[in-house]
C-alpha positions in Angstrom: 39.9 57.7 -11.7 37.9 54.5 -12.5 34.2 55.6 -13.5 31.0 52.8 -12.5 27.7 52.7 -13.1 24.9 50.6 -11.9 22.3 50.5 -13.9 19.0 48.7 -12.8 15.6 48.3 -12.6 13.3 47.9 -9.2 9.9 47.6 -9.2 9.2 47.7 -5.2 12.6 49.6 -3.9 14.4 46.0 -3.1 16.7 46.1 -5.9 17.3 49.8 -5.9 18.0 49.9 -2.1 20.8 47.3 -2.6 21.8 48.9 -5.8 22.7 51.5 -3.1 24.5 49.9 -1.3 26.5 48.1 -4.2 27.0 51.9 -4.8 28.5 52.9 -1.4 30.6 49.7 -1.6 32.5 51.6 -4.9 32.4 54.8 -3.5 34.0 53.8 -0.8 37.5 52.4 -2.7 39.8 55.4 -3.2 40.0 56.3 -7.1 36.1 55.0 -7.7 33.5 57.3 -9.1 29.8 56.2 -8.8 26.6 56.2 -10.3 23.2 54.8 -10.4 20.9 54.7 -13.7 17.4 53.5 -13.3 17.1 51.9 -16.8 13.7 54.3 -17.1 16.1 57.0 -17.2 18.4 55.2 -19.9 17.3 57.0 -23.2 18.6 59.4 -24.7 22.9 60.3 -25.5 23.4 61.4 -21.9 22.5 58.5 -20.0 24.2 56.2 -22.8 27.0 58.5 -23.0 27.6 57.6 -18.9 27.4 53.9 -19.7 29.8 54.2 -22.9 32.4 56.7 -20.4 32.0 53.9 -17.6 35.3 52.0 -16.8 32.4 49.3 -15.6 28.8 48.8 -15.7 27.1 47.1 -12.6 23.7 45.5 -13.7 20.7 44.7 -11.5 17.4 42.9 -11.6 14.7 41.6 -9.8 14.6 37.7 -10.4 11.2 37.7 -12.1 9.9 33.9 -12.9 13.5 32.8 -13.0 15.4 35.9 -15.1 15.4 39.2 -15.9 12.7 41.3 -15.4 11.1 42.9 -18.5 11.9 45.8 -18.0 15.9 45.1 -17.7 15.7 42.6 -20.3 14.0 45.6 -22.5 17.2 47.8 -21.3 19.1 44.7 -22.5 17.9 45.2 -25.7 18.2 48.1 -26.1 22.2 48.5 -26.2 22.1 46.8 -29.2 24.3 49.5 -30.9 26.1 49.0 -28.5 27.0 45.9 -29.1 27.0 46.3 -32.8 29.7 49.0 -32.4 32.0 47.3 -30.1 31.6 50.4 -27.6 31.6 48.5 -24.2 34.7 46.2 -25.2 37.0 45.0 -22.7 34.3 47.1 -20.0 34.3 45.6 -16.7 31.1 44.2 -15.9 29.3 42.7 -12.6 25.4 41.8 -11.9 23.5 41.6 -8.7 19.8 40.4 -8.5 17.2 40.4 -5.7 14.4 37.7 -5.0 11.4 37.1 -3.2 12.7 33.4 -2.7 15.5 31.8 -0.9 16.5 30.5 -3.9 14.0 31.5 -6.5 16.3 30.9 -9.4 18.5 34.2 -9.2 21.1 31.9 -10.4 19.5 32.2 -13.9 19.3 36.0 -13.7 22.7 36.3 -12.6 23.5 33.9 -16.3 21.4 36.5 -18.3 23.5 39.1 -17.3 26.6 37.3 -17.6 26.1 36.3 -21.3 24.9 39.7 -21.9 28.0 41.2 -20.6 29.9 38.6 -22.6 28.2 39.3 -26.1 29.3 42.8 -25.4 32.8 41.6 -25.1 32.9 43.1 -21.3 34.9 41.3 -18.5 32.6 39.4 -15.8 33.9 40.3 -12.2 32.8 37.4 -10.0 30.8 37.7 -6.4 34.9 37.3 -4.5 32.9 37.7 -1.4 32.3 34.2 0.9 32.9 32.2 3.7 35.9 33.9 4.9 33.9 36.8 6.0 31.3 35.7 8.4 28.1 37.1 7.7 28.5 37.8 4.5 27.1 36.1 1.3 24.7 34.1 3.0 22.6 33.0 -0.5 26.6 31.5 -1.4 26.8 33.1 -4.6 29.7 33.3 -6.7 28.7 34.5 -10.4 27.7 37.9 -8.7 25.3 39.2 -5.9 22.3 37.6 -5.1 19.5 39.1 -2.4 16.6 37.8 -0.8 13.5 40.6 -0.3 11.0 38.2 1.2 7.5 39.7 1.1 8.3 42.8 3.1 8.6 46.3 1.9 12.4 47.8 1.2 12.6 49.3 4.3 12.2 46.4 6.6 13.9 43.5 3.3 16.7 42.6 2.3 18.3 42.3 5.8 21.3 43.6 6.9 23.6 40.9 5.8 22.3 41.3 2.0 23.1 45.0 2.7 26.3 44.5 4.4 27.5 41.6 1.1 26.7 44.1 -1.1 28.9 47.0 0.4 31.2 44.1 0.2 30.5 43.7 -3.5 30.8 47.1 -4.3 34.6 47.3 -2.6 35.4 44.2 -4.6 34.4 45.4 -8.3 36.2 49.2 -7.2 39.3 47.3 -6.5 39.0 45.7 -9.6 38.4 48.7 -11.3 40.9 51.1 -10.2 43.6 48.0 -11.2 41.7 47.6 -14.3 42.5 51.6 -15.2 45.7 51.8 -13.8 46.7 48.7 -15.9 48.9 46.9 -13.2 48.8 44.1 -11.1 49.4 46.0 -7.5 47.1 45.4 -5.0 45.2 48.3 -3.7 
């Protein structure tokens, strides 16, 4: 059984409704397990015991004036023990960021993530989703997920597409996952 966690942060509901959906994207891969961790609720052994037992860690972010958002970015720095003990090594990793903007410069939160992933020594699992599923990936990303929220509240923003790329995104980092675990090169 591959074990996942998203951890994120959301300020208005945006990121966290879509980290739901990256969520029922894994859950819906036979042999995938899971979880979401506000990084609020990160303290403490428990909650960095489930990131340290995770097969991979999903990040996401708000884009906030072109990264991070503090908050995350404080999560961020926070694992430093992490990284100073090697404990997420060879980890699968992936990031997914919303945005008021079209563009907005997720791009750059999307980088933060990635190099953070890489200090850690984790393995970056790319967007994979595109143009040969219409409707899907509309923003063309392909370092990881990117959203648009516009200036509507979570119920009404990101559309349906954003929703339905990041099911998609979800199903790609399980499949990766459970051949990560099983240590083969079969397709699932």
């Amino acid at each position: 059984m591959a074990r996942a966690e998203i951890v994120y942060f959301s300020a208005m509901g945006h990121t966290e409704a879509i980290s739901r959906s990256v969520r029922d994207g894994l859950a819906s891969v036979d042999g995938v397990e899971a979880g979401l961790l506000r990084v609020d609720e990160v303290e403490g052994d428990e909650a960095w015991g489930r990131l340290d037992r995770a097969d991979v860690i999903v990040l996401g972010s708000p884009t906030y004036m072109g990264g991070v958002a503090a908050d995350f970015k404080r999560f961020m720095d926070q694992s430093g023990s992490r990284w100073y003990g090697r404990v997420w090594m060879d980890k699968l990793a992936a990031g997914f960021t919303v945005g008021g903007g079209l563009s907005g410069d997720k791009q750059s939160a999307l980088q933060s993530m990635h190099v953070f992933a890489c200090q850690h020594g984790m393995i970056w699992v790319s967007m994979g989703v595109g143009v040969r599923e219409p409707g899907l990936d509309r923003l063309s990303s392909s370092m990881g997920l990117m959203c648009q929220a516009g200036n509507a509240p979570a119920e009404q923003t990101p559309p349906a597409e954003d929703h339905a790329t990041a099911v998609a995104f979800g199903e790609r980092v399980g499949r990766v996952a459970v051949r990560w675990v099983r240590g083969d090169d079969a397709e699932s």
